[in-house]
RODRENMAR-144844 format. One record per residue (C-alpha): residue in three letters; x, y, z; residue number from 1. Coordinates in steps of 0.25 Angstrom, whole numbers, plus 2048, in hexadecimal, padded with zeros to 3 digits. Each point is the difference from the previous one (the first is absolute). Layout:
// RODRENMAR-144844
<r:Ala; x:X; y:Y; z:Z; k:NUM>
...
This chain:
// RODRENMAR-144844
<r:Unk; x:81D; y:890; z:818; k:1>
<r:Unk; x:7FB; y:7F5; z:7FA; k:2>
<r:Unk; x:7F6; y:804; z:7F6; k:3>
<r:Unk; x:7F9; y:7F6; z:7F5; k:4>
<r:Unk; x:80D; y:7F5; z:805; k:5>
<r:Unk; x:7F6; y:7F5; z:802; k:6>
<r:Unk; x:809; y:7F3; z:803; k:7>
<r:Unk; x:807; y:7FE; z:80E; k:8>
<r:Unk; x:80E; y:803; z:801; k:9>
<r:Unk; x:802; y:7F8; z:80C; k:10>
<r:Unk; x:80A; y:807; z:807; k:11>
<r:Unk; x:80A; y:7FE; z:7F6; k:12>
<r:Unk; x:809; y:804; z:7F7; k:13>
<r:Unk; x:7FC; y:7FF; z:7F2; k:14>
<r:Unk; x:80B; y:7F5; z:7FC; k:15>
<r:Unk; x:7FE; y:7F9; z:80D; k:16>
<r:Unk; x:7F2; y:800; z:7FD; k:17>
<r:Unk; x:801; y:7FA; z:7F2; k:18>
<r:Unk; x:80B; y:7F6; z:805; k:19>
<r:Unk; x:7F7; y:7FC; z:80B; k:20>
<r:Unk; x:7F2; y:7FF; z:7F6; k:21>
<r:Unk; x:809; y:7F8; z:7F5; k:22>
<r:Unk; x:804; y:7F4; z:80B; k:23>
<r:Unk; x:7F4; y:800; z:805; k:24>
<r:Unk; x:7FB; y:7FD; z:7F2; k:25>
<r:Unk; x:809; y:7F7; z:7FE; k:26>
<r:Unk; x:7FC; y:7F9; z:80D; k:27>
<r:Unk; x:7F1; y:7FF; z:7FD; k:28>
<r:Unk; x:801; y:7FC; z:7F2; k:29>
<r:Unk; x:809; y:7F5; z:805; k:30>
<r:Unk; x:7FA; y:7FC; z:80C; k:31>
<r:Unk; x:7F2; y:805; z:7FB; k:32>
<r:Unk; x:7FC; y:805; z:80E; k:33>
<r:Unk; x:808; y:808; z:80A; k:34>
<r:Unk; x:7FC; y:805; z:80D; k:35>
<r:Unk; x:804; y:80F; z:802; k:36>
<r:Unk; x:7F9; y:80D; z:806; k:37>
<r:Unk; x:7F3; y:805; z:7FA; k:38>
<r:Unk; x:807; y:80D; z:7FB; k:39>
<r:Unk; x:80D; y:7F8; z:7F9; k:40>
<r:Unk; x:7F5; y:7F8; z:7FA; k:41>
<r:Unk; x:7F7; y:80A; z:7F9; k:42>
<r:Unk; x:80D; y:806; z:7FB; k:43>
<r:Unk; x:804; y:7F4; z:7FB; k:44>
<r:Unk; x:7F3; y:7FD; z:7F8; k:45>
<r:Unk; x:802; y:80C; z:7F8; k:46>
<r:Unk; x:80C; y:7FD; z:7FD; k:47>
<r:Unk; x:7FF; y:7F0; z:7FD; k:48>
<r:Unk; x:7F3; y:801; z:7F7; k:49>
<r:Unk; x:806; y:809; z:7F4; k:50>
<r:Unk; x:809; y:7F5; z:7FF; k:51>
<r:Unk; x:7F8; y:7F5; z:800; k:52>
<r:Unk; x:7F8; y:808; z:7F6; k:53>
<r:Unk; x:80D; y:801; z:7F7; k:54>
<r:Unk; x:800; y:7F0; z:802; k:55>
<r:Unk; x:7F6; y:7FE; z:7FC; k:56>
<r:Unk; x:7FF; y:806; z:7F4; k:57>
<r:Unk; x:80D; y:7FB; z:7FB; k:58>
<r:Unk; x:7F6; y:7F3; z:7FA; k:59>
<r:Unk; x:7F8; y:80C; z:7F8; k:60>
<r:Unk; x:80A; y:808; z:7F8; k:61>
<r:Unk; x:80E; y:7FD; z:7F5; k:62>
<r:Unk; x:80C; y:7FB; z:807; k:63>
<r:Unk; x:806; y:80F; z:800; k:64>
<r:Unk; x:7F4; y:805; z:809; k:65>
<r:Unk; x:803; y:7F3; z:80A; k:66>
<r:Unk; x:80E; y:802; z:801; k:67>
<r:Unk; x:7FF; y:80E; z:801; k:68>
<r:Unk; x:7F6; y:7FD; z:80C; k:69>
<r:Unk; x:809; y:7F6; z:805; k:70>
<r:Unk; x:80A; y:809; z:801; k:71>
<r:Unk; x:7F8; y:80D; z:808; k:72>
<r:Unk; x:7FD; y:7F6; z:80A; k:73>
<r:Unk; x:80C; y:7FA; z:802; k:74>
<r:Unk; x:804; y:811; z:802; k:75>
<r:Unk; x:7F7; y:7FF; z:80B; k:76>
<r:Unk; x:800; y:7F3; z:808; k:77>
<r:Unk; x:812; y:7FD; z:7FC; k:78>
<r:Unk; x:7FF; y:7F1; z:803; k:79>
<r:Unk; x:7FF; y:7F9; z:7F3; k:80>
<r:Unk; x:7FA; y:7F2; z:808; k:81>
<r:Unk; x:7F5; y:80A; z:804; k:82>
<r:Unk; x:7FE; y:803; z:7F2; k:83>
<r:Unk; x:803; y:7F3; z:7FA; k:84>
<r:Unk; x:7F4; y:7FB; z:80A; k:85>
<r:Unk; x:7F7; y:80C; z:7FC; k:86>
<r:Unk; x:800; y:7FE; z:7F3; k:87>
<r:Unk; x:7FF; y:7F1; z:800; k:88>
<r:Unk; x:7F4; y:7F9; z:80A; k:89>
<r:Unk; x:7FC; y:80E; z:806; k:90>
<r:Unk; x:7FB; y:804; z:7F2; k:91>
<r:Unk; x:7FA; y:7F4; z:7FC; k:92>
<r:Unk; x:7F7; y:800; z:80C; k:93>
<r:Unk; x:7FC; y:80D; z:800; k:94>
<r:Unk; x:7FD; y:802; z:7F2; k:95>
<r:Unk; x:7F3; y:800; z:7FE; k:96>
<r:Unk; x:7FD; y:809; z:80D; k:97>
<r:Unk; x:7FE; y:810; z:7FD; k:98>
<r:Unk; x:808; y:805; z:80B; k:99>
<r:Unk; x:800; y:7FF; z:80F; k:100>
<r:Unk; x:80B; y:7F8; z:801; k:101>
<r:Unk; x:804; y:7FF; z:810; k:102>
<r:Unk; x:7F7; y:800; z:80D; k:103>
<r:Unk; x:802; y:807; z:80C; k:104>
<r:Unk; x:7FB; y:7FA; z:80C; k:105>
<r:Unk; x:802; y:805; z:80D; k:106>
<r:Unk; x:806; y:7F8; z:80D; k:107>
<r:Unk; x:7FF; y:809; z:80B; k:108>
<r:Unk; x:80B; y:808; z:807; k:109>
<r:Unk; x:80F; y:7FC; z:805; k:110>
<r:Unk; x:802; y:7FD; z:80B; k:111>
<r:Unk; x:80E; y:808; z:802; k:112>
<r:Unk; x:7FB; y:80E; z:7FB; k:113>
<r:Unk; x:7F1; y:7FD; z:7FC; k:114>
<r:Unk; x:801; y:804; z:7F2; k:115>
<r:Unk; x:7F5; y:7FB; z:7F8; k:116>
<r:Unk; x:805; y:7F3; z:7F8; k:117>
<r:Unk; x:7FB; y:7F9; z:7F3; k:118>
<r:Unk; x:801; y:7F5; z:7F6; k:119>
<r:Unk; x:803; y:804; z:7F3; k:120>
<r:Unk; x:7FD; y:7F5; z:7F4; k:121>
<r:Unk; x:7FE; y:7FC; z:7F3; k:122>
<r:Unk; x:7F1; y:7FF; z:7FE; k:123>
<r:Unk; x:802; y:7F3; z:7F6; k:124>
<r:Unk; x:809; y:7F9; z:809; k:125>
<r:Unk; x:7F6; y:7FD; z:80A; k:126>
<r:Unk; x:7F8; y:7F4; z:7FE; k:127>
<r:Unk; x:7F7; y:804; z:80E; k:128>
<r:Unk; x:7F9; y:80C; z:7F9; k:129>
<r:Unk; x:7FF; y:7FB; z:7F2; k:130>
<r:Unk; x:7F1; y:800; z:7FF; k:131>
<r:Unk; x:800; y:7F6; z:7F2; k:132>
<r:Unk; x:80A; y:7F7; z:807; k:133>
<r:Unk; x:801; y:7F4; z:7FF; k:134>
<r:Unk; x:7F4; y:7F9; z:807; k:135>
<r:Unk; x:7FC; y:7F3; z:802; k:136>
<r:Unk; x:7F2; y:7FC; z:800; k:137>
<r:Unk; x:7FC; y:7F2; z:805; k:138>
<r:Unk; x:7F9; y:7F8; z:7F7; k:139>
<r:Unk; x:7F5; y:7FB; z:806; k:140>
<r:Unk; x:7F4; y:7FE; z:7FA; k:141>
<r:Unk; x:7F2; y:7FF; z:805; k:142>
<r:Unk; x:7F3; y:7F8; z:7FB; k:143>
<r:Unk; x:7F4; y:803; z:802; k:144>
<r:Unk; x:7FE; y:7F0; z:800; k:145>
<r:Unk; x:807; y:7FD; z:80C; k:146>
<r:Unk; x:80B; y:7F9; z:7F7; k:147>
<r:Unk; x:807; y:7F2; z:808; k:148>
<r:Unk; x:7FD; y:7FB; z:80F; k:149>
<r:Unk; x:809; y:803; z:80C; k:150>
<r:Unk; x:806; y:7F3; z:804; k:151>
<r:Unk; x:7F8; y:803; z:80D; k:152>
<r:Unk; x:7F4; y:7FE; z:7FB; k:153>
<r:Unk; x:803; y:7F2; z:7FA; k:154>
<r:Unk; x:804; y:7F9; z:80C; k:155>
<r:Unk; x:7F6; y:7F7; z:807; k:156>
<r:Unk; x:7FF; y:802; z:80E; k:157>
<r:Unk; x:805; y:7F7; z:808; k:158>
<r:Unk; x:7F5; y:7F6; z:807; k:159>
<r:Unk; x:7FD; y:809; z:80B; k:160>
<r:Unk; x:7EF; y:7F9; z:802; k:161>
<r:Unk; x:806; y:7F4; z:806; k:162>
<r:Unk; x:805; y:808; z:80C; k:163>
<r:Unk; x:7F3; y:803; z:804; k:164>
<r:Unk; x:7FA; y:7F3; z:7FF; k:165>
């Protein structure tokens, strides 16, 4: 039975299942979004966000504490570019935010077995959703005086009374 086990095995074994969950890591800390079913990816969010936490905090604490981080996640994901990028632009950008790291949008079913599939991402890295991004405001400016005269209204208008004469 399966009583108080909260998180999906996915019909794994548990080493497949951590060899699986740690490329997949690697994959979407590289890549910053990967398309994959919705199960593997709400697995894969409880598995990547401790980590980026750990990132994270490497900035806050004495180099022992970092490079004792360092090293739990590199236990974890086994690729040390993955790490090397974690530690590096990915906790940079994600400094400042609390937690929720990665979004999970959903995309519809496959078409071969119509398992449910979704996009998994890195909140930070997605310049569509950022609600302070960068906008550009036109800068216009309005008077209530009317300001110049259109180049319209300047011209005279061409002698158009002696036709009817």
């Amino acid at each position: 039975m399966r009583h108080g086990k909260k998180f999906n095995h996915l019909g794994r074994t548990a080493a497949h299942r951590k060899a699986m969950l740690a490329n997949m890591a690697c994959s979407l800390i590289e890549h910053k979004r990967i398309n994959t079913t919705l199960a593997k990816a709400k697995a894969l969010k409880q598995f990547v966000e401790p980590l980026i936490t750990k990132s994270k905090a490497e900035n806050n604490q004495t180099a022992d504490k970092g490079q004792h981080n360092r090293r739990v996640v590199f236990q974890n994901l086994r690729n040390k570019y993955a790490v090397t990028e974690l530690f590096g632009p990915v906790a940079e950008k994600i400094g400042d935010r609390p937690g929720g790291y990665t979004r999970i949008i959903k995309l519809g079913n496959r078409l071969g077995d119509n398992a449910d599939m979704a996009m998994i991402e890195l909140v930070d890295f997605n310049e569509l959703y950022q609600a302070g991004g960068a906008k550009k405001s036109k800068n216009t400016r309005r008077s209530r005086r009317g300001g110049a005269k259109k180049k319209e209204e300047v011209v005279a208008p061409v002698a158009a009374d002696d036709s009817e004469e």
